[in-house]
C-alpha positions in Angstrom: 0.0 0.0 0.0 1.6 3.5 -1.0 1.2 6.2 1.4 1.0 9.7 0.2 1.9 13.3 1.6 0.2 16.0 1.5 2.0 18.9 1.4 1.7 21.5 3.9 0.6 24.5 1.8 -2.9 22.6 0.6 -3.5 22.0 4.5 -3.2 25.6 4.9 -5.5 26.3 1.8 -8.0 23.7 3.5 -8.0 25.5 6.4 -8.0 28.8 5.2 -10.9 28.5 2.7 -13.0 26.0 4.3 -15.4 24.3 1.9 -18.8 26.8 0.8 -22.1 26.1 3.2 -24.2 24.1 2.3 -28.0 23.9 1.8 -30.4 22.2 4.0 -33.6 21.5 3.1 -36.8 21.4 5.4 -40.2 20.2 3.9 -43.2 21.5 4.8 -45.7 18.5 4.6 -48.9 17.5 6.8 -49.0 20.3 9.1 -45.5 19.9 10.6 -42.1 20.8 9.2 -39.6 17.9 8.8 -36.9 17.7 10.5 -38.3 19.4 13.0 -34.5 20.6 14.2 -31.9 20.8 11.8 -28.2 21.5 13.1 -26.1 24.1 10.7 -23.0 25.6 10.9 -22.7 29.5 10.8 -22.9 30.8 6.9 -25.1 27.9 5.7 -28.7 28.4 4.0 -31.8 26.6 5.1 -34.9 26.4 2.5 -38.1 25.3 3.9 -40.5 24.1 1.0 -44.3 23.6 1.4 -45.5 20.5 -0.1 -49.1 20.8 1.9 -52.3 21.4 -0.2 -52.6 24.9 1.7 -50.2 28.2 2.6 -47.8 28.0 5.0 -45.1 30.2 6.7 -41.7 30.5 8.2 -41.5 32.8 11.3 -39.0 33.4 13.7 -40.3 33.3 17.5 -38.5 36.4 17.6 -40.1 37.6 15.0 -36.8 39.0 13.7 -37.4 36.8 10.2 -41.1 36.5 8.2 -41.5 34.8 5.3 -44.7 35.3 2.6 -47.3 32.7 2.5 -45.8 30.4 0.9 -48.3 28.0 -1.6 -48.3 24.3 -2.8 -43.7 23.9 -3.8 -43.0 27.4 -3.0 -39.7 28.2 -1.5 -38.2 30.6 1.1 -34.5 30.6 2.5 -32.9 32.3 5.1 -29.0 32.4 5.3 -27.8 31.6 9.0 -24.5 34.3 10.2 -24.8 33.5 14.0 -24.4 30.6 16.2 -27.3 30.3 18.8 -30.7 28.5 18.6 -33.8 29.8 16.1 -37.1 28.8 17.0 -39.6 29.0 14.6 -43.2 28.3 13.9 -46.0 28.7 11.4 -47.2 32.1 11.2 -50.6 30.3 10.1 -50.7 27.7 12.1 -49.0 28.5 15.3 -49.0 24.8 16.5 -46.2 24.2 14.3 -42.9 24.5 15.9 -39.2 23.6 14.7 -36.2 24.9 15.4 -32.6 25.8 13.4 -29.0 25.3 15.6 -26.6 27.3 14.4 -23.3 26.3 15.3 -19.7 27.9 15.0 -17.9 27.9 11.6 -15.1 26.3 13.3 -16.7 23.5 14.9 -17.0 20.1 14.7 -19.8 19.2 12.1 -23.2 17.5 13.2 -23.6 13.7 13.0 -27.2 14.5 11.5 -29.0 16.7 10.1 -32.4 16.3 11.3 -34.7 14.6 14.2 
């Protein structure tokens, strides 16, 4: 089995230009949004998608972020700068909860993306 170096300077690159954030994607089907929590790392986007018969929307318990109504496969995205917690709910129907974890760009990725 050959072993290989890498050389120093692409190590730095790596670390210096970490890979671009991702996209995760939260459905919005039979009255509940799935996953319910979703674990990101600062800088990456989350699009919820309705694929209920009826509007939904995305809004922040702090109310600091509203989406539109959003009909049958429309789309919103929000782009996530700041570690901490988001709680969110359906600005329709109330009784739907979820929540987005933001964590730090440096650390350790999440194991999943959903529960």
């Amino acid at each position: 089995m050959k072993s290989f170096l890498i050389p120093a300077a692409l190590i730095a690159a790596a670390i210096a230009f970490p890979a671009a954030a991702e996209t995760t994607h939260v459905l919005i089907k039979d009255y509940m949004f799935t996953p319910m929590t979703v674990t990101v790392t600062a800088g990456s986007t989350v699009q919820w998608t309705n694929m209920d018969d009826i509007p939904h929307s995305v809004v922040m318990s702090d109310k600091s972020l509203r989406s539109a109504a959003l009909d049958t496969q429309e789309s919103f995205s929000h782009t996530f700068d700041k570690p901490g917690t988001y709680e969110y709910f359906c600005g329709l129907h109330p009784k739907m909860v979820a929540k987005v974890i933001v964590k730090a760009a440096g650390s350790a990725p999440a194991m999943s993306r959903g529960s």
